[in-house]
C-alpha positions as CSV (number, residue, x, y, z in Angstrom):
1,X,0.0,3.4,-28.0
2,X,0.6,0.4,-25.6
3,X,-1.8,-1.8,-24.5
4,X,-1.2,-1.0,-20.8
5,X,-1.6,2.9,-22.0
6,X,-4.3,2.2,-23.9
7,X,-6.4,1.3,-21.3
8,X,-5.0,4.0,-19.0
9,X,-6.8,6.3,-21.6
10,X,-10.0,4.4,-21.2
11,X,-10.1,4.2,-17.5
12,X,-9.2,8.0,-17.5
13,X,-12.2,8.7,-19.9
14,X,-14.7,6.7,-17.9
15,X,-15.1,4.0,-20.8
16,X,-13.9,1.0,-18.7
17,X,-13.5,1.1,-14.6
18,X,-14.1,-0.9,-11.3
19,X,-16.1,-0.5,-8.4
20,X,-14.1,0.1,-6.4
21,X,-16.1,1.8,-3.7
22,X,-18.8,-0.1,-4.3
23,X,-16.7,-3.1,-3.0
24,X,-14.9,-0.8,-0.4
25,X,-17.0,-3.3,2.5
26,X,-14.4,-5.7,1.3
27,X,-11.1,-3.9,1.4
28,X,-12.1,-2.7,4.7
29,X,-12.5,-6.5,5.9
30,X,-9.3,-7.2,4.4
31,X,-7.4,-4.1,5.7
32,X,-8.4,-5.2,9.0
33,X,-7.5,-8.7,9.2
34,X,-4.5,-7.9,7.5
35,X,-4.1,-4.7,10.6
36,X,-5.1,-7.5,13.6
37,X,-2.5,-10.3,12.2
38,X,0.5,-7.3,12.2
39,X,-1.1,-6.5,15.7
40,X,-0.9,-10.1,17.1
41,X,2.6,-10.9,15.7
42,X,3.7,-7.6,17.2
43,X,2.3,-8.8,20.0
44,X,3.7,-12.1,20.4
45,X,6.8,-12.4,18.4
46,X,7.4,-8.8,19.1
47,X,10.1,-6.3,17.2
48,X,13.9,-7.7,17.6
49,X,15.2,-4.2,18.5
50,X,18.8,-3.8,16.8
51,X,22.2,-3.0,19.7
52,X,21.3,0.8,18.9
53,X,18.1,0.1,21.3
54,X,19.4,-2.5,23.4
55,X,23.0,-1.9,23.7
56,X,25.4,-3.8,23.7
57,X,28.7,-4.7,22.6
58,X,30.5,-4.1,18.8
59,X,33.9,-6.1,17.7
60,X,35.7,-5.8,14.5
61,X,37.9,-8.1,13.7
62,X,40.6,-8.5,11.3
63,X,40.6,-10.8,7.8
64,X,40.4,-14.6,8.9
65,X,39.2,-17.8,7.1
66,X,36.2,-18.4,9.7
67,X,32.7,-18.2,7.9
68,X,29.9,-15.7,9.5
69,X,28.3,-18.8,10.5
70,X,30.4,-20.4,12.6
71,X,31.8,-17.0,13.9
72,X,28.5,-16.2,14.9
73,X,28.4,-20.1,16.8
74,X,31.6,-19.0,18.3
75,X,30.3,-15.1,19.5
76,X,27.1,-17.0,21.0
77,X,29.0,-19.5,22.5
78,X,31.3,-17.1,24.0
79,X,28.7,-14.1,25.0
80,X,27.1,-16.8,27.2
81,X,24.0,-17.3,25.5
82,X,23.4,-13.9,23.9
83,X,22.4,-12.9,20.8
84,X,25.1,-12.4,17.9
85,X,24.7,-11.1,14.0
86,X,27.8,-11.4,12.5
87,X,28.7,-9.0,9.1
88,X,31.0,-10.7,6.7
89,X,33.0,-7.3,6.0
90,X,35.2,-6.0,3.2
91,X,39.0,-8.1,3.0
92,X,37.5,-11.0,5.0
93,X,37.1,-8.8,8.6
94,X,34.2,-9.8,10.6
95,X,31.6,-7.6,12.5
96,X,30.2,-9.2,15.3
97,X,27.7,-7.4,17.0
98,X,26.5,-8.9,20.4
99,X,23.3,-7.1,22.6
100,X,23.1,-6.8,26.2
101,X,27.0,-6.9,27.0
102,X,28.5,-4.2,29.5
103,X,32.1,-3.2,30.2
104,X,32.7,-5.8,32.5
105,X,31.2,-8.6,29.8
106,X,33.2,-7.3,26.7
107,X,36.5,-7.4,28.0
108,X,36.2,-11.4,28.4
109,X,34.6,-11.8,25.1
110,X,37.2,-10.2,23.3
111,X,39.9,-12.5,25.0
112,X,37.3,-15.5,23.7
113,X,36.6,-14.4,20.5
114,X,40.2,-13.4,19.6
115,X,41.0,-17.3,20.4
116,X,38.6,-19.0,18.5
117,X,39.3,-16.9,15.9
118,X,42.8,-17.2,15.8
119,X,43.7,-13.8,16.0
120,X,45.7,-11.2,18.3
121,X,43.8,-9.8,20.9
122,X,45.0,-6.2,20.3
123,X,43.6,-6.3,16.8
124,X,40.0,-6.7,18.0
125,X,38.3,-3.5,17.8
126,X,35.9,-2.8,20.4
127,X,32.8,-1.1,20.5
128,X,30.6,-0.3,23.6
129,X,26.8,1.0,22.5
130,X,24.8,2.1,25.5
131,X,20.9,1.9,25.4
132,X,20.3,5.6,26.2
133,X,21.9,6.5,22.8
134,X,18.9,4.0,20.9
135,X,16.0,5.9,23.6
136,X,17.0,9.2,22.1
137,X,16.9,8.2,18.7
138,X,13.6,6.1,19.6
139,X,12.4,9.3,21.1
140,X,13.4,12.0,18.4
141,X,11.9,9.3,15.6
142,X,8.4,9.7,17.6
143,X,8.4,13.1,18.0
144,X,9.3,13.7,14.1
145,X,6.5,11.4,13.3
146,X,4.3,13.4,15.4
147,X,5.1,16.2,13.8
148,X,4.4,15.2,10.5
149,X,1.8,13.8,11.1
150,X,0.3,16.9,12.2
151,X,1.5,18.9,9.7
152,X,-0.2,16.6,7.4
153,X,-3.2,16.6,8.9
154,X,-3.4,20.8,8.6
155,X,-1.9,20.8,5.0
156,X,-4.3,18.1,3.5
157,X,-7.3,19.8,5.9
158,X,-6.8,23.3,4.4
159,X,-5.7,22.5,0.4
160,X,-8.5,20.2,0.1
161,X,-11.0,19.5,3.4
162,X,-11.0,18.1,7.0
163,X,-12.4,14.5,5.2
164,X,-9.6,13.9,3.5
165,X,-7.4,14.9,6.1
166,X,-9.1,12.4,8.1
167,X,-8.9,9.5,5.3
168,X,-5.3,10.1,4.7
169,X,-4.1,10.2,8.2
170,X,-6.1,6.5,9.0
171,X,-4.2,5.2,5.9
172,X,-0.9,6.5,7.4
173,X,-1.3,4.6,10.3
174,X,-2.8,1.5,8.4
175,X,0.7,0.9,6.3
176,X,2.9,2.2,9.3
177,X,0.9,-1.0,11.7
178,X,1.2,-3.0,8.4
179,X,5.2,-2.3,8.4
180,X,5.6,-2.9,12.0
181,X,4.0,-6.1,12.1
182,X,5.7,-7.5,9.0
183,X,9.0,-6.7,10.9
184,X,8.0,-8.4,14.3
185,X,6.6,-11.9,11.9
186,X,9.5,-11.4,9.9
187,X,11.8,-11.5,12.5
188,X,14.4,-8.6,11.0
189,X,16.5,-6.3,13.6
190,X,15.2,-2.8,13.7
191,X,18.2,-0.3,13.6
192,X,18.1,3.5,12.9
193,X,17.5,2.4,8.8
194,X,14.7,1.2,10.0
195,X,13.1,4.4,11.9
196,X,14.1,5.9,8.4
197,X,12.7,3.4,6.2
198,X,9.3,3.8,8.2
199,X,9.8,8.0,8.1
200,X,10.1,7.6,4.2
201,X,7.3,5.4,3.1
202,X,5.0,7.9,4.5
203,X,6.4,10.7,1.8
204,X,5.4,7.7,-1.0
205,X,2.3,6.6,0.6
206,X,0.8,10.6,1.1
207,X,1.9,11.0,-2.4
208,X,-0.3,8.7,-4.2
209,X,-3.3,9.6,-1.9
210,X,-2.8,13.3,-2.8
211,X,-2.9,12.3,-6.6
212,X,-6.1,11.0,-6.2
213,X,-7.5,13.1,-4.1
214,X,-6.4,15.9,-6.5
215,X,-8.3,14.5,-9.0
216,X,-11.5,13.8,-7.1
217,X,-11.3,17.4,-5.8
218,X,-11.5,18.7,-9.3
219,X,-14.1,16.4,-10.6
220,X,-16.4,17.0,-7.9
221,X,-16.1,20.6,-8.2
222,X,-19.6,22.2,-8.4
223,X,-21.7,18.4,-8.0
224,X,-24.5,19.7,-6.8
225,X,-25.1,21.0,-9.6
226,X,-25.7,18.8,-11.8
227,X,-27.5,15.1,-11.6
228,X,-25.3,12.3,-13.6
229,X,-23.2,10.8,-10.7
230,X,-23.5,10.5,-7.1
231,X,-20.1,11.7,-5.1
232,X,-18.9,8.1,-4.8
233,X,-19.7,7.7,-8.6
234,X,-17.1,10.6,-8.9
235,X,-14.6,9.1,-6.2
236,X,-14.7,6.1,-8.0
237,X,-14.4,7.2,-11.3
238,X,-11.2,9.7,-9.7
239,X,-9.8,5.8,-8.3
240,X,-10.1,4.4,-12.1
241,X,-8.8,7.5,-13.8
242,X,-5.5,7.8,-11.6
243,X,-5.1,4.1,-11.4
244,X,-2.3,3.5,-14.3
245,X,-0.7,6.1,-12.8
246,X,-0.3,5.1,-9.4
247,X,0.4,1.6,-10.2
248,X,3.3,2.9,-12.6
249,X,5.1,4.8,-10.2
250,X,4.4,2.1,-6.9
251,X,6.3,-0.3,-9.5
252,X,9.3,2.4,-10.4
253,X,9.8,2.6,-6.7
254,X,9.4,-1.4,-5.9
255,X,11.9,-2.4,-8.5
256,X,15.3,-0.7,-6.9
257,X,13.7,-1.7,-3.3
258,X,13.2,-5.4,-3.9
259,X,17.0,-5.5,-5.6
260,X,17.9,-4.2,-2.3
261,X,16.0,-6.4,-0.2
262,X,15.8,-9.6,-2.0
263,X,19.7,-9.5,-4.5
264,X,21.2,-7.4,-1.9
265,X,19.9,-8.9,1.1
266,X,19.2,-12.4,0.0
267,X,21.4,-13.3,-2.6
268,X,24.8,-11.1,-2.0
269,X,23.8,-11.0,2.2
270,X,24.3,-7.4,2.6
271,X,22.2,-7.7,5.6
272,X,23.0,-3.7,6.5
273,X,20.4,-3.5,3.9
274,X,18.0,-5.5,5.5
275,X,16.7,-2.8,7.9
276,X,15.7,-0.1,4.8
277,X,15.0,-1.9,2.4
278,X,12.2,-4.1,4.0
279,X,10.8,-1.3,6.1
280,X,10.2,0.6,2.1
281,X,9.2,-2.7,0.6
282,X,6.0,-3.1,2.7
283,X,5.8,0.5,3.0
284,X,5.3,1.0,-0.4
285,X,3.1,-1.9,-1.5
286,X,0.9,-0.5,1.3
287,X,0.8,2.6,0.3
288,X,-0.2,2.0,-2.9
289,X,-3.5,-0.6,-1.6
290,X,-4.1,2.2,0.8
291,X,-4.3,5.0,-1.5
292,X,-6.8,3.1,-3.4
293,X,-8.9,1.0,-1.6
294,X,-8.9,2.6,1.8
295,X,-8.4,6.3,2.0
296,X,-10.5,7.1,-1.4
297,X,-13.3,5.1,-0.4
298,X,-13.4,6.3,3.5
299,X,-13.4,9.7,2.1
300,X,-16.5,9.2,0.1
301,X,-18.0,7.1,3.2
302,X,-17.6,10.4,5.2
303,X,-18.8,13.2,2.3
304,X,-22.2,10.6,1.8
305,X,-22.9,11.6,4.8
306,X,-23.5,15.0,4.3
307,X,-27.3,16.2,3.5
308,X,-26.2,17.7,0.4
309,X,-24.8,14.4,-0.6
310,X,-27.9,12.5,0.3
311,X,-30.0,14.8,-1.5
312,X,-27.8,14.6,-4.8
313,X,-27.8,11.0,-4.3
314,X,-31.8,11.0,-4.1
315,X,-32.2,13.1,-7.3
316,X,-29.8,11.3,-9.2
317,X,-31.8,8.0,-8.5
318,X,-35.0,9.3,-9.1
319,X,-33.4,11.0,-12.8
320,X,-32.7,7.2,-13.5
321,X,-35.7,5.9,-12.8
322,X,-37.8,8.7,-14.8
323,X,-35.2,7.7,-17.3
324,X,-36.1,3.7,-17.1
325,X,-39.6,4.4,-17.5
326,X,-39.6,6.4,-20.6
327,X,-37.5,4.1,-22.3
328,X,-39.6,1.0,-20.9
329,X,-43.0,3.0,-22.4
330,X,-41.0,3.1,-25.8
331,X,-40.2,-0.2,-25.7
332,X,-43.6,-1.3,-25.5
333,X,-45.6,-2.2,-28.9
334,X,-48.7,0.4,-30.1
335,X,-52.1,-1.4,-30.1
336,X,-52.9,-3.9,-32.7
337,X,-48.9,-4.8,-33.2
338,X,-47.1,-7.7,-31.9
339,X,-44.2,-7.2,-29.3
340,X,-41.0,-7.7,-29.9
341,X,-40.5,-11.4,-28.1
342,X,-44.2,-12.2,-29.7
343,X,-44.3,-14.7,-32.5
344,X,-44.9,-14.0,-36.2
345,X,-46.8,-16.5,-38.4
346,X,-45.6,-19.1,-36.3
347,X,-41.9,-17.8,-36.5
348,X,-40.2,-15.7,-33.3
349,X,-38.8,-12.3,-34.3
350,X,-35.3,-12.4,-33.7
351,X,-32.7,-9.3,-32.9
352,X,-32.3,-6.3,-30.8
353,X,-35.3,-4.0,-29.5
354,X,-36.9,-0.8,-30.4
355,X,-36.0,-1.8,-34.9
356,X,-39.2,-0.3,-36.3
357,X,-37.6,-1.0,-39.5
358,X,-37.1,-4.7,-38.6
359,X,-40.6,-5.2,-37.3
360,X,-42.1,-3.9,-40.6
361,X,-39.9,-6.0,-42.9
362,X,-41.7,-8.6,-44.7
363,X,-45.3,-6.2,-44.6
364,X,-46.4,-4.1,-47.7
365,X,-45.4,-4.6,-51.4
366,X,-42.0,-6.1,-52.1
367,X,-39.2,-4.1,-53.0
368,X,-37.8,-5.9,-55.6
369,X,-34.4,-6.2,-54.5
370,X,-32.9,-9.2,-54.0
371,X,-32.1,-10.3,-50.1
């Protein structure tokens, strides 16, 4: 077995693990610094809506020697000031898309732009994209994430209970505000692969919270009835045995993504990959913190609560301390023998507690074996 399984095994069987609710005060911190600094660079930087919001103006042009940087100079420069992203396309075409152009604006622009790139003006394919097209798919992108999140909310409230419903939808909206503000710092256009992107990373993100929460719903299943572990004992131990788990599949599904994003993207500049691929990058990473270290623990914030869960929580304390006593009243040494940290003809007894056997050596008749 590998080492990695190895110790999948032992988290699963409770041999090893990490507080991990017990430190939940700090993942909360954490989640919301992490939450207010998306917030404030949505706020100020804002998201760099893509020409399916804005509108705008599309022109494909045919092969030519110019770079996409200095076409992009050139688009700028003739646009007036606005804003150009320029696609290096397949035989040396160019697609130049420019925001906030109108009929009026485009028809000059492809007169300039045919020009200064040295090309007929006939072959410059136009594209007008109007900003009601963008609202609609703005709008029908809110209302499907309404809907699911809804349908989430009823599925995770009846197959397991209204808590965990609760817990899952917060860390829903935790990665999607994550997401959001990494785009609007980041500084990437959002296009319809992003509203997708966004849409899918709350498949990956509900998945791994279910897996857990699957787990804690079995191995809390008639607690009350016994008095080893409180119910965050239970939740945590649920977080340690699905751990391996979640982090092998969040990797899986990083791997492809971050080729996309950073070889596609970065190295090869596919930037039509930008959109996607960030959107699941971040989605994904914060999925996987989410499921962990805030939905998990807020779910066994919320069932504490309950008078049940106190009461469990108070008998399984007092069990441990009726425990600690007995074992400190056996630890302590009968009348007329020293104790164990006492010294011994001027010598300390060294070695662990509670050896009778140990204590007794060197007393009585020898045994005749040689030590």
């Amino acid at each position: 077995m590998s080492k990695l399984g190895n110790i999948g095994a032992r988290l699963y069987r409770g041999e090893v693990g990490y507080d991990f609710i017990g430190k939940r005060k700090i993942w909360y911190g954490l989640s919301i610094l992490i939450t207010i600094v998306a917030i404030v660079g949505l706020g100020v930087r804002g998201l760099n809506m893509g020409i399916e919001f804005s509108g705008g103006a599309v022109f494909t042009t045919p092969k030519t020697s110019v770079s996409a940087s200095e076409a992009q100079h050139k688009a700028e420069s003739a646009a007036g000031g606005h804003q150009a992203v320029v696609q290096k396309l397949g035989g040396g075409a160019l697609r130049i898309q420019i925001s906030g152009l109108d009929t009026k604006q485009s028809v000059p622009v492809q007169e300039e732009l045919a020009k200064d790139l040295n090309v007929p003006v006939k072959d410059v394919n136009t594209q007008l994209v109007g900003p009601s097209w963008g609202e609609q798919i703005a709008n029908k992108a809110w209302l499907g994430l309404g809907i699911f999140m809804v349908l989430v909310v009823l599925y995770l409230a009846v197959a397991f209970e209204w808590r965990m419903a609760v817990a899952a939808l917060i860390a829903l909206i935790h990665d999607l505000t994550i997401t959001v503000g990494v785009y609007a710092l980041v500084g990437f256009e959002v296009t319809p692969g992003t509203v997708i992107g966004l849409l899918t990373i709350l498949g990956y993100s509900l998945y791994d919270t279910v897996v857990v929460f699957d787990s804690l719903k079995e191995a809390s299943k008639d607690i009350t009835k016994q008095t080893r572990f409180t119910y965050s004992e239970i939740a945590n131990r649920s977080i340690n045995g699905t751990l391996v788990r979640s982090i092998n599949t969040t990797v899986v599904a990083l791997l492809p993504v971050a080729g996309l994003l950073f070889v596609g993207g970065g190295v090869l500049g596919a930037g039509m990959l930008n959109d996607i691929s960030l959107a699941l990058f971040v989605g994904l990473a914060a999925g996987a913190y989410s499921s962990i270290f805030i939905a998990t623990p807020l779910v066994a914030d919320l069932k504490s609560r309950e008078p049940q869960m106190k009461a469990l929580a108070k008998r399984v304390k007092a069990k441990r301390a009726a425990a600690a006593a007995k074992e400190d009243d056996q630890d302590e040494p009968q009348d007329g023998a020293p104790a164990a940290d006492d010294d011994v003809d001027g010598a300390a007894v060294v070695g662990p507690r509670q050896q009778p056997a140990a204590r007794n050596r060197g007393r009585g008749r020898p045994s005749g074996k040689r030590r």
